[in-house]
N, C-alpha and C positions, 0 to 999 in steps of 0.2 A: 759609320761615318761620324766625325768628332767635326760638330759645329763650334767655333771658335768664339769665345765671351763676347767680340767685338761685333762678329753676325747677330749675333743672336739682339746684342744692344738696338745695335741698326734698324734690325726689322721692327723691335718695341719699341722704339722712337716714331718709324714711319706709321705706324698704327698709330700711336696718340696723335699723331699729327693726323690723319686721317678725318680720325674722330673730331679732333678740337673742329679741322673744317667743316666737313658733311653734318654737326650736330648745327653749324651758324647758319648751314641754308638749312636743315630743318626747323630753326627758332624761326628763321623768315617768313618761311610759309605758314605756321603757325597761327604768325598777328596777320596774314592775309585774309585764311580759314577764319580770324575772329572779328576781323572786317566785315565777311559774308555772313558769317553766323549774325553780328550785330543788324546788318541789314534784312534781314530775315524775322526781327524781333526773337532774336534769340539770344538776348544778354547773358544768362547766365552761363552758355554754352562758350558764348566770346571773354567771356572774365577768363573762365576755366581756363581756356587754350592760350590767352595772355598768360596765364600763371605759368603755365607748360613752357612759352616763349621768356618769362626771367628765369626759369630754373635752370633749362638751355645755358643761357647766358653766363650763367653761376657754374655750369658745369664745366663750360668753354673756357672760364677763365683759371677754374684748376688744371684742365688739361694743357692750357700754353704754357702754366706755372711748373708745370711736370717735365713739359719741356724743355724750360729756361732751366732747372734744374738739373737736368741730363747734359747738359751742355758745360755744366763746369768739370 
């Protein structure tokens, strides 16, 4: 079976798009966990998972750039 360049496109685009979304609610819940962790007196634990929630965000916005690129 000869998958055709343009399937194949398709489906690696619905992936990065997958990801760009499912990684922005995992940034979310993130700074939630580091909400709890802070109430907990656990600072260093809620820094940590803040850092985890901009790197998220950093990632997210290469993968929409991946996409805006597939699109020309």
């Amino acid at each position: 079976m000869v998958v055709k360049l343009e399937d194949r496109k398709l489906r690696l685009f619905k992936l990065v798009e997958h990801w760009a979304e499912h990684g922005q609610e995992h940034g979310e819940r993130y700074l939630e966990a580091a909400a709890e962790a802070e109430e907990m007196g656990l600072g260093e634990v809620a820094e940590e998972l803040r850092a985890a929630h901009r790197l998220t965000e950093e990632a997210s916005k290469h993968l929409e750039k991946a996409l805006s690129l597939g699109e020309g």
